[in-house]
C-alpha positions as CSV (number, residue, x, y, z in Angstrom):
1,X,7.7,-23.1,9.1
2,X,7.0,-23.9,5.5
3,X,6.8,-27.5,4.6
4,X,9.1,-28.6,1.2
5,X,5.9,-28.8,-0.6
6,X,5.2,-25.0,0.2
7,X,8.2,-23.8,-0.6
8,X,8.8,-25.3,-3.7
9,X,4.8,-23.7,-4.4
10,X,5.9,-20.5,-3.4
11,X,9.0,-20.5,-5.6
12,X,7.0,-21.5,-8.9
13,X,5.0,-17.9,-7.9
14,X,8.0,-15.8,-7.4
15,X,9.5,-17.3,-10.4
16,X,7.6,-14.8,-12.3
17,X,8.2,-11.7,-10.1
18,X,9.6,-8.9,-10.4
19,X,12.5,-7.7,-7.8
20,X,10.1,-4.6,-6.0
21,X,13.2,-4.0,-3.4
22,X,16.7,-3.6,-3.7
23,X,19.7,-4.1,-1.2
24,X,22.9,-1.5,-2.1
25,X,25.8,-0.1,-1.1
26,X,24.8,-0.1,2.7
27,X,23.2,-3.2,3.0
28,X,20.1,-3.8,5.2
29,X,19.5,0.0,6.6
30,X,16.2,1.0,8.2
31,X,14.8,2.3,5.0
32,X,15.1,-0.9,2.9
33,X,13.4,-3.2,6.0
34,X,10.5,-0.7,5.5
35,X,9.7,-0.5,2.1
36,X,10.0,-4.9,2.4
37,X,7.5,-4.6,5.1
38,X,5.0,-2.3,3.1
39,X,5.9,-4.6,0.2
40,X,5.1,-7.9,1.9
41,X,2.1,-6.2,3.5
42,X,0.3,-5.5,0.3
43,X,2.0,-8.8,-1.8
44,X,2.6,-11.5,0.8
45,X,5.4,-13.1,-1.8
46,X,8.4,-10.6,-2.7
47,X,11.2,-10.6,-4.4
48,X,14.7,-8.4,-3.5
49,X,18.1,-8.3,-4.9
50,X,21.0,-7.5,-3.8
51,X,23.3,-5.3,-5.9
52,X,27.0,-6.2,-6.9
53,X,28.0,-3.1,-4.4
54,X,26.6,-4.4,-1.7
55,X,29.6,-5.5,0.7
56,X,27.4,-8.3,2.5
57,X,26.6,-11.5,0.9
58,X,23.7,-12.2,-0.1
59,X,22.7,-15.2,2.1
60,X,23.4,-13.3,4.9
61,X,21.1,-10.3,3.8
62,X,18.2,-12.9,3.4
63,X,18.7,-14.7,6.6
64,X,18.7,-11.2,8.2
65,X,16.0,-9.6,6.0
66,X,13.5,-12.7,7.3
67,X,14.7,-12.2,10.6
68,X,13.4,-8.0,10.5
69,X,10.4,-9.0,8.7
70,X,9.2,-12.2,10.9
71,X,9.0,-13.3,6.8
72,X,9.8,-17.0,5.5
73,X,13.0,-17.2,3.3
74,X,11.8,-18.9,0.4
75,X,14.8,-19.1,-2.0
76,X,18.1,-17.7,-2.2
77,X,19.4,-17.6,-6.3
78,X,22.3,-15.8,-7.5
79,X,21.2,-12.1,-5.9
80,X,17.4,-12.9,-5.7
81,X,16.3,-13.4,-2.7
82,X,12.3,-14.2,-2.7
83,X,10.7,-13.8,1.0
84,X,6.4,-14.7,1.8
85,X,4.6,-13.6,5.1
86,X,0.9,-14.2,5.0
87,X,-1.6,-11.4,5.5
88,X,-3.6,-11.6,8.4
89,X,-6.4,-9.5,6.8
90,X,-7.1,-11.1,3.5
91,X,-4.6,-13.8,2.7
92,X,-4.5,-14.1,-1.5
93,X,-2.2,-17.1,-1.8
94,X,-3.4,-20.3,-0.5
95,X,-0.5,-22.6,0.2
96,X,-1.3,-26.6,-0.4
97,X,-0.8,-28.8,3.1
């Protein structure tokens, strides 16, 4: 569980990214939980949207997204959702405490 002050870190970093994933038509299929995973495996901090023709809202595709992922939701805004899971490898973001 990220603390506020983690969060609110992790959201200054995301500010700046780009979206790598996108959610369409179909939502949250098979193929967009696998491109997030190899996403967050080489980034640790992501950013998706979710397009206008996707029939699901958008807090709903996050919520579920972190869920398939075992990722933290870090901020839901408009159609960008930003998601961070830390590398067990070699971590590159060092959240404060």
């Amino acid at each position: 569980m990220l603390s506020g002050k983690q969060r609110r870190f992790l959201r200054a970093l995301g500010n700046a990214l780009d979206p790598i994933v996108q959610i369409g038509k179909f939502g949250v299929t098979e193929s967009v939980v696998h491109s997030l995973e190899e996403a967050l495996t080489a980034r640790e901090l992501v950013k998706a949207r979710v397009l206008k023709n996707c029939l699901e809202e958008t807090k709903d595709v996050a919520h579920e997204l972190s869920k398939l992922t075992g990722s933290h939701l870090v901020q839901v805004i408009g159609r960008n959702i930003i998601l961070y899971r830390p590398s067990v490898d070699k971590p590159s973001i060092e959240l404060p405490k």
